[in-house]
KOLSEVO-541125 format. One line per field, with one value per residue: residue number from 1; residue in three letters; chain; x, y, z of N, C-alpha, C in turn. Coordinates in pm, whole numbers, plus 50000, padded with zeros to 5 digits. Example, Ala and Ser with C-alpha at 12.3 -4.5 7.8 and 13.67 -1.06 7.14 Angstrom:
k = c(1,2)
r = c(ala,ser)
c = c(A,A)
n.X = c(51319,51285)
n.Y = c(49431,49775)
n.Z = c(50780,50708)
ca.X = c(51230,51367)
ca.Y = c(49550,49894)
ca.Z = c(50780,50714)
c.X = c(51320,51290)
c.Y = c(49670,50003)
c.Z = c(50780,50787)
This chain:
k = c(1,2,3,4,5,6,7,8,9,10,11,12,13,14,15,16,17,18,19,20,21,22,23,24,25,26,27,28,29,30,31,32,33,34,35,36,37,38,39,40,41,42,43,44,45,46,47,48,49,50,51,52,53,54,55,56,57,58,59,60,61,62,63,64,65,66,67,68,69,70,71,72,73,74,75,76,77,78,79,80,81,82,83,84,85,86,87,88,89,90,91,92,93,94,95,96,97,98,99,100,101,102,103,104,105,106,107,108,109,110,111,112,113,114,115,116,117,118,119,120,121,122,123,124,125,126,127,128,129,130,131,132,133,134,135,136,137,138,139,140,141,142,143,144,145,146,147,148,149,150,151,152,153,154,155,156,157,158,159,160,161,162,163,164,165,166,167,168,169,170,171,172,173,174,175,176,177,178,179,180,181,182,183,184)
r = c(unk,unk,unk,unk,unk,unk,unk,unk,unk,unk,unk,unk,unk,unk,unk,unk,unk,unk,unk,unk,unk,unk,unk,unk,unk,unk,unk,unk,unk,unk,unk,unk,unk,unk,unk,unk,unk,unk,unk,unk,unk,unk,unk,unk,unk,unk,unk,unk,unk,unk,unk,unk,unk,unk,unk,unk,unk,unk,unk,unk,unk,unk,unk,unk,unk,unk,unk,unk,unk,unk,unk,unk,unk,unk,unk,unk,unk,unk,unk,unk,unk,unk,unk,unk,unk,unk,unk,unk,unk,unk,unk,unk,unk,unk,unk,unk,unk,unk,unk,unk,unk,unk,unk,unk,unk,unk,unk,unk,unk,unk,unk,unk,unk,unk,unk,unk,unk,unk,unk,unk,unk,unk,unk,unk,unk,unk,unk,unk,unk,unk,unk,unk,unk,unk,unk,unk,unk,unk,unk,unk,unk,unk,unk,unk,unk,unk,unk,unk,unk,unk,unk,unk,unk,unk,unk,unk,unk,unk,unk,unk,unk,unk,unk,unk,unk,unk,unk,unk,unk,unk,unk,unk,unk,unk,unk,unk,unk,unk,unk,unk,unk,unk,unk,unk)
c = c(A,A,A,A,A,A,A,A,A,A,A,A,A,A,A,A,A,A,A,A,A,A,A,A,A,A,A,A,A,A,A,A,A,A,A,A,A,A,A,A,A,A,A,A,A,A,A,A,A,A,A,A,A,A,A,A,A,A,A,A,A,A,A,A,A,A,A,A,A,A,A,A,A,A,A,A,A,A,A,A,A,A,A,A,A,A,A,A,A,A,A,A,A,A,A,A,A,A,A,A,A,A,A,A,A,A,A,A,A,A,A,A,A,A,A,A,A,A,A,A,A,A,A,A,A,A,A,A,A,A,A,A,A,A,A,A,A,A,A,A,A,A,A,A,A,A,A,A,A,A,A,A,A,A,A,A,A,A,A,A,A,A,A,A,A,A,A,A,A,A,A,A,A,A,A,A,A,A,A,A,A,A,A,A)
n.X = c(50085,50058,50227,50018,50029,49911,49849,49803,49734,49783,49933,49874,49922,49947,49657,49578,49690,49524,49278,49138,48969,49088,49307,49216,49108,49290,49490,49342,49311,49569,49634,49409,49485,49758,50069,50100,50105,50079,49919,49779,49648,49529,49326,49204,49075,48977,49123,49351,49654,49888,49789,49727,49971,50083,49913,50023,50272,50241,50110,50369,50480,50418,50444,50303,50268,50525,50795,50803,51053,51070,50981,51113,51223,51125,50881,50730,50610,50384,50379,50131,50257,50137,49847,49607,49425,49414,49212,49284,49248,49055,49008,49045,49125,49129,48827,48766,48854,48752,48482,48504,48511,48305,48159,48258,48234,47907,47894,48008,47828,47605,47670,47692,47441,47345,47379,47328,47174,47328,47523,47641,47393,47487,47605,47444,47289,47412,47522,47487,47300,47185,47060,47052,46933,47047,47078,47333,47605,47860,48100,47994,47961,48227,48295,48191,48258,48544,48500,48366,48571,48769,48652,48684,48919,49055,48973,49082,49254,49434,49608,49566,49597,49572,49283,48955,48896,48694,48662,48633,48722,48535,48346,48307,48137,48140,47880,47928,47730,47622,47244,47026,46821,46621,46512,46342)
n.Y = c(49881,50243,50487,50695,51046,51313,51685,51922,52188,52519,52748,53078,53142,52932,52783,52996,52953,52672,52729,52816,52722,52577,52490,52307,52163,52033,51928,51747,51558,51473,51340,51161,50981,50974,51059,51277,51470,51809,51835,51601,51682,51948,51783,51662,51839,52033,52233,52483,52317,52521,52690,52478,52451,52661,52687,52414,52483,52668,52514,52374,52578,52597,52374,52128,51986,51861,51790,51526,51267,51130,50909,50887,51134,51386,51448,51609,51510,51541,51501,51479,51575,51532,51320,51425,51632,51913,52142,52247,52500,52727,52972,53233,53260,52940,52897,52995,52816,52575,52694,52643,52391,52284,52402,52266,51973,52004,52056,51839,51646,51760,51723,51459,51333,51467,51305,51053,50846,50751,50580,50251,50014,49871,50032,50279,50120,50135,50391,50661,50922,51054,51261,51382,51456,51555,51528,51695,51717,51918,51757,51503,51516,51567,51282,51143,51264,51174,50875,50827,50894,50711,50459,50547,50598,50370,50325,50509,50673,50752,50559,50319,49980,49720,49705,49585,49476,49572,49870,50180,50555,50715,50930,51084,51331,51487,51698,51878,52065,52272,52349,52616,52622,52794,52739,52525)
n.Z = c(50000,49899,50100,50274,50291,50416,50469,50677,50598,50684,50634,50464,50203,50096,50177,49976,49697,49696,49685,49427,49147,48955,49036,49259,49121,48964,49190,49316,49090,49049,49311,49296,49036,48970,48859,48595,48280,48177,47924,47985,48232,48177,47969,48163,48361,48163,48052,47927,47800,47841,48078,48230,48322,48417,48643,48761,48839,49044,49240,49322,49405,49650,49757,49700,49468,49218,48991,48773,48710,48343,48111,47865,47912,47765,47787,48057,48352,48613,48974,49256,49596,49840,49969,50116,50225,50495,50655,50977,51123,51144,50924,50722,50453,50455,50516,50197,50089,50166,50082,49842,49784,49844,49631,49457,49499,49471,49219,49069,49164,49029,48782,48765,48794,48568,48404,48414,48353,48187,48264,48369,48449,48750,48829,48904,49092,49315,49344,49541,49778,50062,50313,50652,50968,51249,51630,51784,52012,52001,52055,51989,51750,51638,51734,51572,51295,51277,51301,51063,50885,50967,50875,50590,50493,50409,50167,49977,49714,49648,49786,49776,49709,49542,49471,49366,49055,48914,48993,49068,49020,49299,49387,49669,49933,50239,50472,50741,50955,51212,51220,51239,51456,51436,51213,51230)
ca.X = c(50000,50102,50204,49984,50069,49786,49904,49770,49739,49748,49973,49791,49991,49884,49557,49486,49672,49411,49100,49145,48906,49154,49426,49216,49076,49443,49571,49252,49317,49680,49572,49364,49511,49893,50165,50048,50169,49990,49868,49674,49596,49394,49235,49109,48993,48873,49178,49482,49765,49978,49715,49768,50133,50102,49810,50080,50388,50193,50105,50463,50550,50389,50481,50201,50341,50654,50819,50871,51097,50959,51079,51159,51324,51087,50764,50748,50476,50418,50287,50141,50312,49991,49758,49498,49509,49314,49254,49215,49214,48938,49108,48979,49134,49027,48696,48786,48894,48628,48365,48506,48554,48180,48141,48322,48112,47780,47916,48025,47685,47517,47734,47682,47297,47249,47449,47268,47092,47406,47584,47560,47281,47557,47686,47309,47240,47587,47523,47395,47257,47109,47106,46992,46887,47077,47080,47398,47705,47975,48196,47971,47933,48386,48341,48139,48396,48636,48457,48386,48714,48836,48554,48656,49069,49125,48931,49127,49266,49625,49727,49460,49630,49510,49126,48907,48914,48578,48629,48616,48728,48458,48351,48234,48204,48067,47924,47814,47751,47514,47202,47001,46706,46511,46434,46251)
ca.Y = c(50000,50337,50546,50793,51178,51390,51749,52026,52357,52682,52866,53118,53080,52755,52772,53076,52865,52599,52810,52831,52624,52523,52425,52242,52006,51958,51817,51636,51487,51415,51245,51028,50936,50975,51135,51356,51571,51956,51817,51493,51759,51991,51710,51607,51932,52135,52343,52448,52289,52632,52723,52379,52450,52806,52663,52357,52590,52760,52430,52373,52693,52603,52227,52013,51901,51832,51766,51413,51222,51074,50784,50932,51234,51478,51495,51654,51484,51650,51432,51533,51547,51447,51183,51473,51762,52012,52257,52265,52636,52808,53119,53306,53107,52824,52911,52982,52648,52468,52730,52625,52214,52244,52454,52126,51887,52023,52074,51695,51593,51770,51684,51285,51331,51482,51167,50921,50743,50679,50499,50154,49965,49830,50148,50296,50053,50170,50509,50705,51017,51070,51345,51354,51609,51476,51625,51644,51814,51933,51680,51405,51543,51533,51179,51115,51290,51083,50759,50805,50932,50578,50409,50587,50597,50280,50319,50647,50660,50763,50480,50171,49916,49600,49754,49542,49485,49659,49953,50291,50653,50723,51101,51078,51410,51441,51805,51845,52173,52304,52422,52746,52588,52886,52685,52402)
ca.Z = c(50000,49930,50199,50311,50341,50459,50544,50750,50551,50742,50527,50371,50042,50032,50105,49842,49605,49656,49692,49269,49104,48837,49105,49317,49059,48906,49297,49313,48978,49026,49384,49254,48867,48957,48786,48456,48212,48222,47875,48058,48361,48117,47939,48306,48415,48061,48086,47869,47879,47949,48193,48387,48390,48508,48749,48837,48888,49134,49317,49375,49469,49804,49767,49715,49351,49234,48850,48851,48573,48313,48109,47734,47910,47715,47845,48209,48415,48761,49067,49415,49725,49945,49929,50101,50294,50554,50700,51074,51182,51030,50899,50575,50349,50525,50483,50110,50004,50203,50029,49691,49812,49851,49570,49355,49547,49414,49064,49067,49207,48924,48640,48724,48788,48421,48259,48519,48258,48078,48364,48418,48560,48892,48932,48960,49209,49420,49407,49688,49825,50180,50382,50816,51034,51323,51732,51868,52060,51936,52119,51917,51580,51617,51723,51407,51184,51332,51244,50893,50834,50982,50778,50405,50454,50354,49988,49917,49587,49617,49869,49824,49655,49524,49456,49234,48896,48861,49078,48961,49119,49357,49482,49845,50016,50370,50535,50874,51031,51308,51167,51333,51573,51408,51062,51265)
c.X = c(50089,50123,50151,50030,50005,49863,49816,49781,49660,49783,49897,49804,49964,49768,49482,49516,49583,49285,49117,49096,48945,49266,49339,49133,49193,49483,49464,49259,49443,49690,49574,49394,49679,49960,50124,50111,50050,49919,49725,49615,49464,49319,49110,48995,48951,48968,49269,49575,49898,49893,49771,49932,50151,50054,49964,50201,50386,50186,50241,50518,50516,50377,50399,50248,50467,50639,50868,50934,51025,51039,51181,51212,51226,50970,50786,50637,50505,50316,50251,50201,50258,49908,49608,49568,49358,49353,49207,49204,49132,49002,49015,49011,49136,48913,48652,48751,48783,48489,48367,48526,48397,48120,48153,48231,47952,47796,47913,47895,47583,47538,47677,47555,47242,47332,47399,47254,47189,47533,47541,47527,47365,47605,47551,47297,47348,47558,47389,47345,47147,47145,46991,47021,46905,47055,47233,47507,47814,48075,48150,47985,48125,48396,48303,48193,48498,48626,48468,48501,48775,48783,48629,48791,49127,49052,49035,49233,49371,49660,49648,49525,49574,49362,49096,48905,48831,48565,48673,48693,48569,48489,48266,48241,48053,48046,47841,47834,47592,47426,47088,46859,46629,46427,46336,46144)
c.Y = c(50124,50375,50650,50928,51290,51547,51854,52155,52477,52755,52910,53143,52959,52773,52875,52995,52745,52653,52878,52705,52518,52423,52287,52145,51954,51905,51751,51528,51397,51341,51136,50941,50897,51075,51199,51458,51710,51909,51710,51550,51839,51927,51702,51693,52040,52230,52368,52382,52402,52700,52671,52393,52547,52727,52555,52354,52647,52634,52392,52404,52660,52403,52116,51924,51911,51744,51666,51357,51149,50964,50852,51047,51398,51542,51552,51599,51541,51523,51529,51476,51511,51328,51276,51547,51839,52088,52315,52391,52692,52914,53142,53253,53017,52798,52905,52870,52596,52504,52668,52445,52191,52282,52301,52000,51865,52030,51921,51632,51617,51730,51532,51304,51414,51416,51054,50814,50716,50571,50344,50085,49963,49981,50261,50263,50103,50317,50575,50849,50997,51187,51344,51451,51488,51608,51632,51721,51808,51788,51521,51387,51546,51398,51108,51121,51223,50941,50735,50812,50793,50466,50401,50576,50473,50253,50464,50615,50628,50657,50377,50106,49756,49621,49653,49560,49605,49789,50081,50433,50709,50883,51061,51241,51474,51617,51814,51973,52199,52361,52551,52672,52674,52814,52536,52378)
c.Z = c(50000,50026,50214,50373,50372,50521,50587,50713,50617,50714,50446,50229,49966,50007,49979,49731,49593,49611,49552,49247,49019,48882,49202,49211,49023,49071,49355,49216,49006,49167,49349,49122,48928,48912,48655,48415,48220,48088,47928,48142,48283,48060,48096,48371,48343,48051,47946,47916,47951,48019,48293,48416,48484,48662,48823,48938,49039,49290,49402,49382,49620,49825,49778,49554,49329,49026,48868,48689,48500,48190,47989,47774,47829,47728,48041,48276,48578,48870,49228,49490,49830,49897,49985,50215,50387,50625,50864,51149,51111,51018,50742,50513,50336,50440,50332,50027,50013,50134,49899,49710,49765,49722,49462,49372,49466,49259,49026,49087,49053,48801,48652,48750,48640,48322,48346,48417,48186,48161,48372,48530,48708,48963,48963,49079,49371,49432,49529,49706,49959,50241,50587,50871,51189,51485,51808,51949,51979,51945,52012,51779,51549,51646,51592,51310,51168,51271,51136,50851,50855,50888,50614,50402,50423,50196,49935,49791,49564,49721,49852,49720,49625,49512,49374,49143,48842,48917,49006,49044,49182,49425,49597,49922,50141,50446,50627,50945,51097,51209,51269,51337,51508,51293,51089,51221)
């Protein structure tokens, strides 16, 4: 199994360079795919390819990618330096990223719900959506976070090795915040 590298972004260099819509699908992409050239990066995410370079440049100005060799010597493919990343101080560009994580979330949600019908039948049956109007304390709703997180880190993309034949990249994304007692 890969080894897992999860890091803790509080630099605010970092996180503005994430909180770009263009950057954070390219170290989502290169996550979960591997190593890619800025040509394979804009295929992935609709971009140019001297966009994704600018965009990837930028990434490892604050060290989350990295120019890695490549066999023929002439192509440049770039990999990440994490396997996933957060952000535990809420700070403004905190808040940023996580506005635009969610922002990606719902885009993703909608893009595969208006190609549903072209998916197949098994992977229909596999997908999900629920949402719960839960009661709880703070102290619970962190043991909860906790759980799943123990639950989902062994499917994660960049370190699960040996996956099934049939298995696919999977978007999972999980948001849980207090809501205001007034909308009861």
């Amino acid at each position: 199994m890969a080894q897992e590298h999860r890091r803790q972004i509080t630099e605010p260099e970092a996180l503005d360079a994430l909180a770009h819509p263009i950057r954070l699908e390219l170290i989502n992409f290169l996550m979960a795919s591997g190593p890619a050239t800025a040509s394979v990066c804009a295929r992935a995410v609709g971009d140019t390819p001297s966009n994704c370079s600018y965009h990837l440049r930028r990434l490892a100005k604050v060290g989350l990618v990295e120019e890695t060799a490549s066999s023929d010597g002439r192509e440049r493919p770039w990999r990440a330096l994490v396997t996933g990343f957060d952000t535990p101080d809420r700070t403004p560009g905190g808040d940023r990223l996580i506005a635009m994580s969610v922002q990606r979330d719902q885009q993703l949600a909608r893009d595969y719900l208006a190609k549903r019908d072209q998916v197949d039948e098994v992977w229909k049956q596999a997908d999900g959506y629920a949402t719960y109007t839960l009661r709880m304390s703070p102290a619970e709703l962190t043991a909860l976070g906790e759980a799943l997180d123990a639950l989902i880190r062994p499917y994660i993309a960049a370190t699960r090795d040996g996956a099934p034949a049939d298995s696919a990249l999977v978007h999972l994304g999980v948001h849980a915040f207090p809501m205001s007692e007034e909308r009861g």
